[in-house]
N, C-alpha and C positions, 0 to 999 in steps of 0.2 A: 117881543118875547112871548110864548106860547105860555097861558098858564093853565089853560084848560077852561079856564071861567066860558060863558058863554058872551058871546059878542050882541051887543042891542045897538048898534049904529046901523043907519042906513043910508049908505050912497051906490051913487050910481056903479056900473061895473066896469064901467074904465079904470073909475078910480082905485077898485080893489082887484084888479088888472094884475100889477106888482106883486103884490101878495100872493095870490093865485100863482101865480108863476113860479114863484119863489118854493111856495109850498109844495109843486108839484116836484120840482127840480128833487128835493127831500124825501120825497116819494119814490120817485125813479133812480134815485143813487143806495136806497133800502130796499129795493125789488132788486136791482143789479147785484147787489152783496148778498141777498138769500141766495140766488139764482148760482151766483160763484160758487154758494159755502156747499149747494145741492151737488153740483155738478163735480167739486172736486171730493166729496163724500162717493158720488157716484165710483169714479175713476177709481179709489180708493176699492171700494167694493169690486169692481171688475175685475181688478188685480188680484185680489184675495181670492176670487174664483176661479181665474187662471191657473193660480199656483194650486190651488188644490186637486185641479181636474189634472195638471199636469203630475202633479204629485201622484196620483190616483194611475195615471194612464202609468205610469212607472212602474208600479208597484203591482199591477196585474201581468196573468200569466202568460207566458210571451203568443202564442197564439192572438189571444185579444188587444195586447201591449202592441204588438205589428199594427192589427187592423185600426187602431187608435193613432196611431201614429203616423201612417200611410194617410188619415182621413184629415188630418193637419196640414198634409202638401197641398191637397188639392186647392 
């Protein structure tokens, strides 16, 4: 159990091999789950920027409304 204390043992590194392992494993499953929380944050943001611009391309004067809209097929 991790208590923060600082560790005074000294053995070789096979033996804290285990550990290491262990510890890393908890590391790369807390970098995996930021990376997710970023990425579906991101997604989130895209879409709100879609709908705005689409919203935006609506609402202007049909001259520019066409050229916004035509530059969407391409």
């Amino acid at each position: 159990m991790n208590t923060g204390q600082e560790v005074e043992e000294y053995q070789c590194a096979i033996a804290w091999l285990p550990l290491l392992l262990v510890e890393n494993s908890g590391q790369q499953r807390q970098t995996g789950a930021a990376v997710e929380s970023f990425r579906n944050e991101m997604v989130k943001s895209n879409e709100a920027a879609q709908q705005l611009m689409l919203a935006a391309a609506l609402k202007t004067p049909p001259p520019l409304k066409q050229v916004l809209l035509e530059k969407d097929d391409d």
